[in-house]
SEZA-553345 format. One record per residue (C-alpha): residue in three letters; x, y, z. Coordinates in pm, whole numbers, plus 50000, padded with zeros to 5 digits. Example, Ala and Ser with C-alpha at 12.3 -4.5 7.8 and 13.67 -1.06 7.14 Angstrom:
2
ALA512304955050780 SER513674989450714 
% end
This chain:
143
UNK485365104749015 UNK486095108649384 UNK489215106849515 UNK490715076149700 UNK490635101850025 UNK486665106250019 UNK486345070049958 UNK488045064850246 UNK486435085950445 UNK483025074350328 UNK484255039750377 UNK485125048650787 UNK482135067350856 UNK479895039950708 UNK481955010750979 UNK480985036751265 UNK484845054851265 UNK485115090551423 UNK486925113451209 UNK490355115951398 UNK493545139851294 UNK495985110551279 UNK493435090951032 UNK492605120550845 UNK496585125450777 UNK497535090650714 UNK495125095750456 UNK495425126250273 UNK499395114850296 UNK498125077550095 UNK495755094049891 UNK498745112849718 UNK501285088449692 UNK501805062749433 UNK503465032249581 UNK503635014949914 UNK505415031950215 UNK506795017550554 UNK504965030750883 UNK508465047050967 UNK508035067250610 UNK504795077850683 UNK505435087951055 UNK508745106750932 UNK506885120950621 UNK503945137250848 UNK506555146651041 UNK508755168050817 UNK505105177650671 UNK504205196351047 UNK502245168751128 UNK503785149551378 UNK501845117551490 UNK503135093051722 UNK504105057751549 UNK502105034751759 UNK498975057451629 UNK500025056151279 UNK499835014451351 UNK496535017151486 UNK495375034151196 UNK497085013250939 UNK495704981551069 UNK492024996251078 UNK492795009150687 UNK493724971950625 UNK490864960350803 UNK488464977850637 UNK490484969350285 UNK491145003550217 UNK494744999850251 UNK496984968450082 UNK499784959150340 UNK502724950450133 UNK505784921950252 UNK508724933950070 UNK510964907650282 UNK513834913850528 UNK511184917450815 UNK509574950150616 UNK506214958650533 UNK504884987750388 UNK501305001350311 UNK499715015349979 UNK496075029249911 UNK493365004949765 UNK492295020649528 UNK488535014049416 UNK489205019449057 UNK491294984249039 UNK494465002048995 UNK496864970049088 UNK500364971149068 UNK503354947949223 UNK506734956849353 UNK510594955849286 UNK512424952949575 UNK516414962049557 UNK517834938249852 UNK520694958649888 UNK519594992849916 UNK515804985750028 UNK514585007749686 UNK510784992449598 UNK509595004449253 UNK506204998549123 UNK505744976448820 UNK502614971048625 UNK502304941048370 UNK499424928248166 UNK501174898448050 UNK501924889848408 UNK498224896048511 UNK496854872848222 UNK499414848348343 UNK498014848448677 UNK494374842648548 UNK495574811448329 UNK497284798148626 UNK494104801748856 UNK492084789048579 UNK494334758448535 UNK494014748148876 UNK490394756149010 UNK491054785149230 UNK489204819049253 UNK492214842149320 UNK490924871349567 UNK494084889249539 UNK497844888949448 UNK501124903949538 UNK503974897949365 UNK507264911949497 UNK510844910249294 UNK513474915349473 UNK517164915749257 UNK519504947049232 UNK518604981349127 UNK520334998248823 UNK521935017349049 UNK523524994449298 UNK524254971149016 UNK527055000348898 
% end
């Protein structure tokens, strides 16, 4: 199965995208990570990696990734969003957000998801997609 990377990249070239350096790391940096990140982590993580690409680019190339629904843009509240590959194979999962230190840890439920589709089904409406963010204390700041 191909990576979430060469879908991606397939994905750009087929809506008439050049292959640029800042999309191409943006990219490879999604493709390996396993929950959502703010612009500000991925700038500083390219960064630190040798990569260094200005934030107003890394924008620009989030909002086409999210355009082309190749990227899920993720409110986690307090004014912050972050950014998380879409991965083709349905892998869904929703956040935890700790309001006092900003930690967001990924959650995956079934009985959450069924509950979802009963609740759509119950009142006529063909759900598209769904976030659902938590936000509470983290084990840690609850010490």
């Amino acid at each position: 199965m191909p990576s979430w990377a060469d879908h991606a990249d397939r994905r750009l070239t087929d809506a008439g995208f050049r292959r640029g350096g800042a999309r191409a790391a943006i990219i490879a940096l999604l493709d390996h990570e396993a929950c959502a990140l703010s612009a500000y982590d991925i700038e500083d993580a390219l960064r630190h990696g040798g990569r260094g690409v200005a934030r107003a680019s890394v924008y620009r190339v989030l909002d086409e990734l999210v355009g082309l629904g190749l990227v899920t843009r993720v409110e986690v509240g307090q004014g912050t969003t972050r950014y998380e590959a879409a991965r083709p194979d349905g892998h869904h999962h929703h956040h935890m957000v700790c309001d006092r230190c900003g930690e967001v840890q990924p959650f995956a439920d079934e009985a959450l998801e069924r509950a979802v589709d009963r609740l759509a089904a119950r009142v006529a409406f063909d759900v598209a997609e769904h976030e659902i963010v938590l936000h509470g204390e983290c084990a840690d700041c609850r010490r």
